[in-house]
N, C-alpha and C positions, 0 to 999 in steps of 0.2 A: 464620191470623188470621181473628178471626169479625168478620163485616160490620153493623161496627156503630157509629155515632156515635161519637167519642170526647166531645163536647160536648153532647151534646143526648140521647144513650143510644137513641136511633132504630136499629131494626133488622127485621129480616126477618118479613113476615106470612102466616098460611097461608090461603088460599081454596082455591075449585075453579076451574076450566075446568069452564064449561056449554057444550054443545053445542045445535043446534036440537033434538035431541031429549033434550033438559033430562036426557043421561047427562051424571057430572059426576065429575068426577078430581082430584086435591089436586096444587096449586100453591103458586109460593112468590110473593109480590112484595117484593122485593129493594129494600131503603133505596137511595135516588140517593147515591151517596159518591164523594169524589174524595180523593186524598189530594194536600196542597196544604203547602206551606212557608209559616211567618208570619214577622216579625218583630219581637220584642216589646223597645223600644227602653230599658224599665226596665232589662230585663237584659242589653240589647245581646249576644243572639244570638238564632240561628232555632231554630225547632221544626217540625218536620214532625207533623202530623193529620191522619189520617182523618176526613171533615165532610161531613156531608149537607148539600145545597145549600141545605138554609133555614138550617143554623148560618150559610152564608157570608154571606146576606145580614142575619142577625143580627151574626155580627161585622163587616160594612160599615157597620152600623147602629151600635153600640154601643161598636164599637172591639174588639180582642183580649182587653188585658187584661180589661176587664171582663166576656168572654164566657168567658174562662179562671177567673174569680174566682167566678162563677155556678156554673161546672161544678164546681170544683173543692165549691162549698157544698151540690148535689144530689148528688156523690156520682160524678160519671160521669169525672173526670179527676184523677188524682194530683197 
């Protein structure tokens, strides 16, 4: 499974590692994701998502559904 937002489509970016002597090597930095149980009371049952820690405080903000209803209209959640 690739490490990637199911909500919000955030995923892994490439940089380098600089060193003091500005040699510089390719890195990754890696989306903050946790995978977390909802409850979505329309349809009275859970779902389990992968969610990067700004979707969570978007869906504490917004609510679920509407954070599912979003996704679902960008494209990033079936």
């Amino acid at each position: 499974m690739s490490r990637v937002c199911e909500l919000t489509g955030k995923k892994a970016m490439v940089g380098n590692n600089v060193s003091h002597a500005m040699n510089k090597t390719k890195r990754r930095f890696n989306a903050n994701l946790i995978k977390k149980r909802f409850y979505i009371p329309e349809e009275d049952k859970w779902i389990t998502l992968k969610v990067s820690t700004a979707a969570l405080k978007t869906i504490n903000k917004i609510g679920i559904s509407a954070a599912l209803k979003t996704a679902k209209a960008k494209g990033f959640y079936k």
